[in-house]
Steps between C-alpha positions, in 0.01 A plus 500: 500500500505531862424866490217506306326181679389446832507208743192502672208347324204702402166240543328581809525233753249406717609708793461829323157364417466408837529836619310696235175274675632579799507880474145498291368347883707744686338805333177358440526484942599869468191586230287349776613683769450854311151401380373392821605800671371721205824603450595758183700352221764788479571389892801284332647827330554599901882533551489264793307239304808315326739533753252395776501129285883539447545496866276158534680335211842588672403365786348112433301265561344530846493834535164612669312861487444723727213450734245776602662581793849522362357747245298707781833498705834435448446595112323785541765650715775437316357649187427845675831509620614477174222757442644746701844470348399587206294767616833655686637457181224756399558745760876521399390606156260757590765620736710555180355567219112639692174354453131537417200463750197316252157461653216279386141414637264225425194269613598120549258319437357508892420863391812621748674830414860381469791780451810361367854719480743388310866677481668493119892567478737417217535159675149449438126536670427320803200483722518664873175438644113481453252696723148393598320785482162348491401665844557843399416775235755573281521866530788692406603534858541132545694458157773818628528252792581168371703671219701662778543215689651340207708805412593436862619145496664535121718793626424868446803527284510209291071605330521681199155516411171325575260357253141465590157525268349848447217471719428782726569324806850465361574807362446631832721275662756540249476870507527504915797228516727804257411732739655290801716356322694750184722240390303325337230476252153357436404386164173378353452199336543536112280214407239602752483834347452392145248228624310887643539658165358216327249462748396906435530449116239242518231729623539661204189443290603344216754321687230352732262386243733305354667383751125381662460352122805280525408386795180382406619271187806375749225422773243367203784260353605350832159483615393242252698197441411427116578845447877496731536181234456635205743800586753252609484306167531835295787652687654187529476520936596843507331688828319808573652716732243539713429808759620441851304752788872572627692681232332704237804440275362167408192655323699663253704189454152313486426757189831422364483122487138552360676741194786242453185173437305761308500243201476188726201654691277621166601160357296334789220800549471416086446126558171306387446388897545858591278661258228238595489557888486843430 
């Protein structure tokens, strides 16, 4: 009978109780923390989240955080170090196996012209640098520089292509870097090239009226509340896709979540409320 029964008794005791209150207090602290800061809620899926509260629970009671100046400081040194391990860990990849040079520029929202280069290797992309170039045009003169520069401090012999967008500017830095230096190779961005295609089919008549159509219901819908409602009821929360200024991609993906609630959409267009505004 002993090895089918167990010794320990099964009722809760008030302990475990004890500490199922005391955990709904300790995370309710937590909840508070993230909401006051605005914080988003997949912030806890961050792979430094649990072991960040392992480390406190391992430690005790007593233990007290880090201050603002330990985190400006001490903290913040440590962790570039560790930074710059990794990094070297990088280089000796790129040194083996070769790498690839990837350019990207954006606005922040200061409206500053920020170029970021990031190197990719089979032990993974990591980011080199950022460059302010709010002060200055970007021709294709100053891209063939920075790209250099970068081709400079990566190695010559360890770039085996660099990715950029398919601007002009680029292409002309691209094109002048092969010429200086013919080991390596300058590619244009794939997805920035389709995003161009789609952009040119869109100017295509029929493509642009409907495309202007679509974007009139989507901007009619979310433009009046009872209306946003009613769509939400009838496709059960289900969102438009709506057209962002940046990519012209997302039009045609605005036209294909429009074909996908076709039924949803002349379900609500059909209703008595519609049919009596209108």
């Amino acid at each position: 009978m002993d090895a089918f029964t167990i010794s320990e008794p099964k009722q809760s005791t008030l302990n475990s109780q004890w500490k199922k209150e005391e955990r709904k207090e300790v995370c309710r602290k937590i909840a508070r923390f993230c909401f006051s800061k605005a914080l988003p809620f997949n912030v806890v899926n961050d792979p430094y989240w649990v072991p960040m509260f392992e480390s406190v629970a391992n430690f005790g009671p007593g233990f007290k955080p880090p201050s603002m100046h330990e985190m400006r400081t001490w903290l913040l040194k440590e962790e570039v170090e560790d930074i710059n391990k990794l990094k070297e860990q990088h280089m000796k990849a790129c040194e083996k196996y070769g790498c690839s040079i990837m350019s990207d520029g954006w606005s922040n929202g200061k409206n500053r012209c920020l170029i970021n280069f990031l190197v990719n290797s089979p032990a993974g992309t990591w980011f080199l640098k950022s460059v302010d170039a709010s002060d200055s045009i970007k021709s294709g003169d100053l891209m063939f520089r920075l790209l250099d520069q970068v081709v400079e401090e990566v190695g010559e012999d360890n770039v085996v292509q660099i990715l950029t967008d398919n601007d002009s500017n680029y292409v002309y830095a691209g094109k002048k870097l092969m010429e200086k230096r013919v080991t390596l190779y300058w590619t244009p961005c794939a997805t920035h090239c389709i995003d161009l295609m789609l952009e040119d089919i869109s100017k295509i008549k029929v493509f642009e009226k409907t495309i202007k159509s679509a974007k009139n219901v989507v901007k009619y819908i979310y433009g009046h509340s009872w209306v946003l409602a009613l769509m939400r009821f009838h496709t059960k929360n289900q969102e438009i896709i709506r057209p962002a200024v940046t990519r012209f991609a997302t039009s045609f993906l605005t036209l294909q979540s429009l074909y996908k609630q076709k039924q949803p959409l002349m379900t609500l267009f059909s209703s008595e409320k519609w049919a009596s505004s209108t």
